[in-house]
BAPA-165239 format. One record per residue (C-alpha): x, y, z. Coordinates in pm, whole numbers, plus 32768, in hexadecimal, padded with zeros to 4 digits. Example, Ala and Ser with C-alpha at 12.3 -4.5 7.8 and 13.67 -1.06 7.14 Angstrom:
2
84CE7E3E830C 85577F9682CA 
REM end
This chain:
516
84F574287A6C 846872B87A2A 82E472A07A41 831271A07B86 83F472997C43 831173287D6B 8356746A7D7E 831B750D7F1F 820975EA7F50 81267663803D 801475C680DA 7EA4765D80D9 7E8376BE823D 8010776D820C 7F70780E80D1 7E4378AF8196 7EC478E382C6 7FC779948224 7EDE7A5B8184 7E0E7A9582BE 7F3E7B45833D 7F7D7C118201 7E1D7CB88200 7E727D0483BB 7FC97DC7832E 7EFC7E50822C 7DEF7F0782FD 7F3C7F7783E8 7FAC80008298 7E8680AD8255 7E22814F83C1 7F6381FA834D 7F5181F881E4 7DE482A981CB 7D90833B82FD 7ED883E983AA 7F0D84D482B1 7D9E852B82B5 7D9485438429 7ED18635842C 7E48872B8337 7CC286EA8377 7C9A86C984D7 7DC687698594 7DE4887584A6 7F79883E8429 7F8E8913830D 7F81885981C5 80CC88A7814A 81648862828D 809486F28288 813B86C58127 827186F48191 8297864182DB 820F85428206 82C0853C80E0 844E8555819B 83BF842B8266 8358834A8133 84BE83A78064 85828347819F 849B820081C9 84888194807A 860881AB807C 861F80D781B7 85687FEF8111 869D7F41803F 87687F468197 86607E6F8215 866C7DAD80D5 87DF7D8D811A 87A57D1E8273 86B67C0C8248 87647B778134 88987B558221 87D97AC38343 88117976836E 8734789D8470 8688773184D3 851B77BF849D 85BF78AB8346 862D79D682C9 84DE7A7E82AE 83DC7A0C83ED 84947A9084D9 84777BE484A6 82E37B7F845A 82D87AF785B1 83817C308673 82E97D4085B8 815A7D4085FE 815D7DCF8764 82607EE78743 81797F8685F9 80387F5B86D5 80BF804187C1 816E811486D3 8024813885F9 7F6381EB8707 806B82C4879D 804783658617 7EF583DC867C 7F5F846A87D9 7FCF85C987E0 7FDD870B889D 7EB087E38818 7E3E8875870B 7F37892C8634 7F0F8AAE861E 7E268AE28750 7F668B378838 80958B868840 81E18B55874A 829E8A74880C 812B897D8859 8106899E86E3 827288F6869D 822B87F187AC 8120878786FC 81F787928596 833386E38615 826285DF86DE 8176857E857E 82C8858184CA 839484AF85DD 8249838C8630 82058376849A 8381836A846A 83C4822D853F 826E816A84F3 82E881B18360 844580C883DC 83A9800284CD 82997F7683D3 83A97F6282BE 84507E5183AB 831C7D7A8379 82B57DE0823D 841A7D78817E 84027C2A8205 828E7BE781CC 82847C2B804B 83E17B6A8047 83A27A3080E4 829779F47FBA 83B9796E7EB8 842478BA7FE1 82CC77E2801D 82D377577EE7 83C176C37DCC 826176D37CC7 825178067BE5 80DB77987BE9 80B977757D51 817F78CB7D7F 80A1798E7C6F 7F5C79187D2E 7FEA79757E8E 80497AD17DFD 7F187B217D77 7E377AB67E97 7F1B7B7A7F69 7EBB7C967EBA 7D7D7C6D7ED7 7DA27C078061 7E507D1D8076 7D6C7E197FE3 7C6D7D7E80AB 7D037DDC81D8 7D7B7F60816F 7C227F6680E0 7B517F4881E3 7C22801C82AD 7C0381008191 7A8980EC8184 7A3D80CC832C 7B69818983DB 7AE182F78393 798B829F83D2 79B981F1851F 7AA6832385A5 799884338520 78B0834A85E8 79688318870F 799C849A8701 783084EB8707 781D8412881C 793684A288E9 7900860D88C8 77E1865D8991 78D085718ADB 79D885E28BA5 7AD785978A82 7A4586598985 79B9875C8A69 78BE87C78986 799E8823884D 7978875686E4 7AED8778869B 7B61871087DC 7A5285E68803 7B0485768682 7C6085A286E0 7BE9847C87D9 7B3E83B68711 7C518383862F 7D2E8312872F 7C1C822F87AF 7BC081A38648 7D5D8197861F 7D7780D2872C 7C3A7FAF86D9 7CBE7F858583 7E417F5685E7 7E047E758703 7D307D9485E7 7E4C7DB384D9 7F547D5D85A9 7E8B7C2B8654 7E667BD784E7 7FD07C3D8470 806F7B5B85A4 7FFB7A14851D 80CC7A2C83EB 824879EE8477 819478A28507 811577F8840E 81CE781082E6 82F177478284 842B77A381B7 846B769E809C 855D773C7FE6 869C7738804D 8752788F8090 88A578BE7FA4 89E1787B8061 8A8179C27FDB 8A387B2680BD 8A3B7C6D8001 8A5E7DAB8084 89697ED68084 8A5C7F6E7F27 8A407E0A7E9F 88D37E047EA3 88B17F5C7E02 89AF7EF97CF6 88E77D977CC5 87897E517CB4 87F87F587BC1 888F7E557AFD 875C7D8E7AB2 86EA7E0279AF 85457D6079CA 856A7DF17B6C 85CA7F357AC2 84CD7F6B79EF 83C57F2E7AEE 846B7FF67BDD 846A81257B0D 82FC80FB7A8B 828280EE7BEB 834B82337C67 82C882F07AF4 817382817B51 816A83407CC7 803B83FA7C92 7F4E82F67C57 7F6F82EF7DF7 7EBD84337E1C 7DAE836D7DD2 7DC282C87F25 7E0084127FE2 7D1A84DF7F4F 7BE983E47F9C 7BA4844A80FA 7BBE857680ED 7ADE857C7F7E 79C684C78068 79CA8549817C 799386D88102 78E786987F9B 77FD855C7FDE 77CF85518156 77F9866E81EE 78CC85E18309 7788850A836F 77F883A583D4 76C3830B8333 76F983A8820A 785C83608220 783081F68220 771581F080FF 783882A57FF8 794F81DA8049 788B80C38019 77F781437ECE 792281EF7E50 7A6181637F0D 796280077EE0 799B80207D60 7B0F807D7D9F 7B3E7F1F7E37 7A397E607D64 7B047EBC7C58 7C5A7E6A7CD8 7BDF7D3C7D5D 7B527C897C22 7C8A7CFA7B6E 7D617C5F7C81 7C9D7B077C7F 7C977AE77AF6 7E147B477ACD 7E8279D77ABF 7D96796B79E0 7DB67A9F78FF 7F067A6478F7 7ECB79087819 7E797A0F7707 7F507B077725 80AD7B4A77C5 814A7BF478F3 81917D2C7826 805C7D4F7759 7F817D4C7886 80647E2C792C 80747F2A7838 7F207F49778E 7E6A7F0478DB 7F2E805D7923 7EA580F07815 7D5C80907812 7D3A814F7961 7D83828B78D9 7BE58273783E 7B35827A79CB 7C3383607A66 7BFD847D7989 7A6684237985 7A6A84847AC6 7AF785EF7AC2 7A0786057989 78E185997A62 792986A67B59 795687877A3F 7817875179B9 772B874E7B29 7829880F7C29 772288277D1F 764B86D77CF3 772185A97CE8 764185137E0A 753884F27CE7 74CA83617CD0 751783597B7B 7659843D7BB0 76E783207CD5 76B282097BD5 778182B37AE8 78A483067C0E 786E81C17C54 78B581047AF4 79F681EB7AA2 7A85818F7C24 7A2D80387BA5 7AFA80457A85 7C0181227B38 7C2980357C3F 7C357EF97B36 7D677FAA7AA8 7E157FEB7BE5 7DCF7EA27C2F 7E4E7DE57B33 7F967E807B18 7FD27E7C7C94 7FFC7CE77C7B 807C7CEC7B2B 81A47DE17BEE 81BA7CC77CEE 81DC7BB07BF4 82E97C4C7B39 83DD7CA27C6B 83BC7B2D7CA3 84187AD87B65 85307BCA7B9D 85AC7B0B7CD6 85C779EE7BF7 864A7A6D7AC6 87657AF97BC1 87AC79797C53 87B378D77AF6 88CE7A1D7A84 89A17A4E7BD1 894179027CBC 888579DA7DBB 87307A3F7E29 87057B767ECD 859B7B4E7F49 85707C388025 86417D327FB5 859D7D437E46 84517D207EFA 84CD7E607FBE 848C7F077E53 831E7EA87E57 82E77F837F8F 841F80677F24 833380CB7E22 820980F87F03 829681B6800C 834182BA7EFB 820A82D17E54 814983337F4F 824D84377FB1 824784C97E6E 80DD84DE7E4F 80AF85707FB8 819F865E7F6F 80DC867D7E27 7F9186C17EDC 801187C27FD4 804E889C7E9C 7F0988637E20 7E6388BE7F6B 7F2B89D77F8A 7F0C8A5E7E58 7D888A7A7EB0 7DB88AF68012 7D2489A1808F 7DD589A881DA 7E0289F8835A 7D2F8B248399 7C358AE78265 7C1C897382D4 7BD58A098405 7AC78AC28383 7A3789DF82A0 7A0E88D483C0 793F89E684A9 78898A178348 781C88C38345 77D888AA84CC 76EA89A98483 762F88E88392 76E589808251 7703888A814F 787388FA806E 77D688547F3B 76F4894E7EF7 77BB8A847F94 785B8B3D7E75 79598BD97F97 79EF8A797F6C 79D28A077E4A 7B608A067DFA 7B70891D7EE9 7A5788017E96 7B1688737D11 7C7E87FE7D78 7C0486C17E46 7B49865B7CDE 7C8086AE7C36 7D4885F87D09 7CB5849A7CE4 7CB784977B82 7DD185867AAC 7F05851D7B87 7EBD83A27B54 7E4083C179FB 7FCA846879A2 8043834A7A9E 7F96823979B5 805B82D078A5 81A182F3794D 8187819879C8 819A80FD7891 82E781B477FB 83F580BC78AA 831F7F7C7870 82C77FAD7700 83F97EE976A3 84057DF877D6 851A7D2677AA 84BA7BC3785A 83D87AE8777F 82DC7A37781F 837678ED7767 84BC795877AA 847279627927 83C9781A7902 850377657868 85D378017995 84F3778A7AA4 850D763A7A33 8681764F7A38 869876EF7B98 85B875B27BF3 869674C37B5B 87D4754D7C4F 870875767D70 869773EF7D79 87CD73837CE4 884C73727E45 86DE72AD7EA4 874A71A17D92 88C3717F7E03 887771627F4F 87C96FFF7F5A 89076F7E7E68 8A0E700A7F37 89666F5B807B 89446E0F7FE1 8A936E1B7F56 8B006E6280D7 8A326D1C8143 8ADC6C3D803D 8C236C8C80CC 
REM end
């Protein structure tokens, strides 16, 4: 690529509004992500393993509809793209999917066996079709981002700030959605909807709280499919779901980060296990107090994840793709197990000032990890997409992109699955949630309570020895990563060379066409 070739990229209003649309899917991801499971187990009583399950069945069979929609995308061929389509059709059918996941029959176990299946099968049949519905937005949204841009620069910034974008938008979900339904539920249990009962007054404000923050994300996650542009042209050749499998195996860098991600599932019981960790240990189901410890704790979280997510570019001027990948792995290992150690050491007194600053630095640090190897994850499928054009003359976008949330949506199944042992194993479900609840209606605060202190044990242990063992895991495929940052550089200016060869014999072959 010659110094005076212009390569296409994306203008700043594409770049932000683009973003601005990323953080709207984001908080539809979370209202799902963080709070659904919660609500299922938590508030309408579903027994834990029973959660886990439903749960876990629905994020296999998502996460492997992901490379169909891979396939799908890549094969689409329209004026506007292959991508921005499905970004423009997919907003309004997740809205409405999003808050029929927090409608349901009852409360489980407070009548009869055939009510309490209702209110299984309908969980498992609304979270089920949101999981494929969002996947038809979410393929295409992650993919179009090789397509913006024909600048490994350009595409390395957009990456990273949609990470952070992104975890701007699941985070404040993260930090506000639990608070503003435990609010709305004081609010509505002494009206005609609650009718006087806590649980029933928080059954509604979920679905209330549901339904504020999906009607934002979606207003948000609509303006994407308009204002982007594809640059890139798609590849004239169409593969077929087998194809795509046999072309993802096959590259070897894709690979490697597909296997780290799947070996590093339970790191995500850190996200699951945070509601429920603040809700019974710090705040006692009280929306103010709530709010205060996701800000302080889930605050740090983000802080962390955020500062590693801005200074990824420039760190990576120093150091390369893998290095960062790996040892910011490993360097999370440190805060995770602090934390269990913490709890360890002051079971009953981690509100303490001095004990929250010390929650709060290892989240920091936790979250800085996380962070920094969820972009670094991103950057390397890219590179993937283009190490595969330079070897086989096509770019399957989308359908390696369908990895990136491949890996999520497995993940997540693995560690639910993963936490509804844990719970069980403690007895931390249906009838002793029940119980615990009433406990704390009554102005009992679990913390203290050695009757529960298995459970305020297991939520500790849940935030910090799974994804401590995940940080480890992670780093077993990726030790040897086989695409060199230089090597990837010296491709991408090859790829750049074919695609403008056409842009330079273009002008020639018209002026020959005059002279005749």
């Amino acid at each position: 690529m010659t110094d005076t070739q212009k390569l296409r990229t994306y203008t700043t209003k594409e770049k932000y509004l683009y973003l601005t649309g990323l953080a709207g899917q984001n908080i539809i991801y979370n209202i799902i992500g963080a709070c659904l499971a919660y609500y299922l187990q938590f508030t309408i009583l579903i027994p834990a393993m029973t959660v886990s399950l439903i749960m876990t069945l629905a994020r296999v069979w998502d996460a492997f509809n992901d490379p169909i929609m891979g396939t799908i995308v890549d094969r689409t061929r329209t004026k506007i793209g292959k991508c921005r389509p499905y970004l423009i059709a997919v907003p309004i059918p997740i809205l409405i999917i999003t808050v029929l996941c927090f409608t349901n029959f009852g409360f489980y176990g407070q009548g009869s066996k055939s009510l309490d299946s209702l209110i299984v099968a309908w969980a498992a049949t609304t979270y089920i079709l949101w999981g494929m519905t969002y996947t038809v937005g979410d393929i295409p949204l992650w993919g179009v981002t090789a397509l913006m841009t024909e600048s490994d620069k350009d595409r390395n910034k957009l990456l990273s700030l949609a990470r952070i974008f992104g975890g701007i938008g699941g985070g404040v979900t993260l930090l506000a959605m639990q608070p503003v339904a435990l609010s709305l539920g004081e609010m509505l249990t002494n009206t005609s909807i609650g009718g006087g009962n806590p649980a029933m007054g928080e059954r509604y404000g979920f679905l209330f709280a549901a339904l504020i923050f999906a009607v934002i994300g979606c207003g948000l996650f609509q303006i994407t499919g308009f204002a982007i542009r594809e640059r890139i042209p798609a590849s004239s050749q169409k593969y077929t779901l087998i194809d795509n499998f046999r072309i993802m195996w096959k590259n070897k860098p894709f690979r490697q980060v597909l296997l780290s991600g799947i070996l590093g599932s339970p790191k995500m019981l850190l996200a699951l296990a945070a509601m429920p960790i603040v809700t019974y240990y710090f705040a006692t189901k009280s929306p103010i107090l709530a709010l205060l410890y996701m800000v302080l704790l889930g605050g740090g979280m983000f802080i962390g994840q955020f500062v590693a997510m801005a200074t990824a570019p420039a760190m990576l001027k120093k150091f390369t793709k893998k290095q960062l990948y790996n040892y910011g792995n490993l360097i999370g290992i440190i805060p995770f197990i602090g934390i269990f150690i913490a709890y360890l050491v002051a079971p009953y007194n981690l509100t303490h000032p001095l004990a929250i600053v010390i929650c709060f630095i290892l989240f920091l640090f936790g979250g800085a990890s996380m962070g920094l190897t969820t972009v670094l994850q991103s950057l390397m499928i890219a590179d993937a997409v283009d190490y595969e054009e330079y070897t086989n003359g096509t770019r399957p976008d989308a359908v390696f992109f369908s990895g990136q949330t491949f890996i999520a949506k497995l993940t997540t199944g693995i560690a639910t699955i993963l936490s509804g042992l844990a719970y069980s194993a403690v007895h931390f479900s249906d009838a002793r949630v029940a119980e615990l609840n009433s406990f704390i209606a009554a102005g009992g605060i679990p913390r203290i309570e050695a009757n529960y202190s298995k459970f305020m044990m297991i939520l500790f242990f849940l935030v910090s020895i799974p994804p401590a063992i995940g940080c480890i895991l992670s780093v077993i495929p990726t030790w040897k990563y086989a695409l060199d940052d230089d090597e990837h550089k010296r491709i991408l200016n090859i790829l750049n060379e074919r695609r403008h060869a056409n842009d330079k014999a273009q002008p020639e072959k018209e002026e020959k066409e005059q002279e005749k």
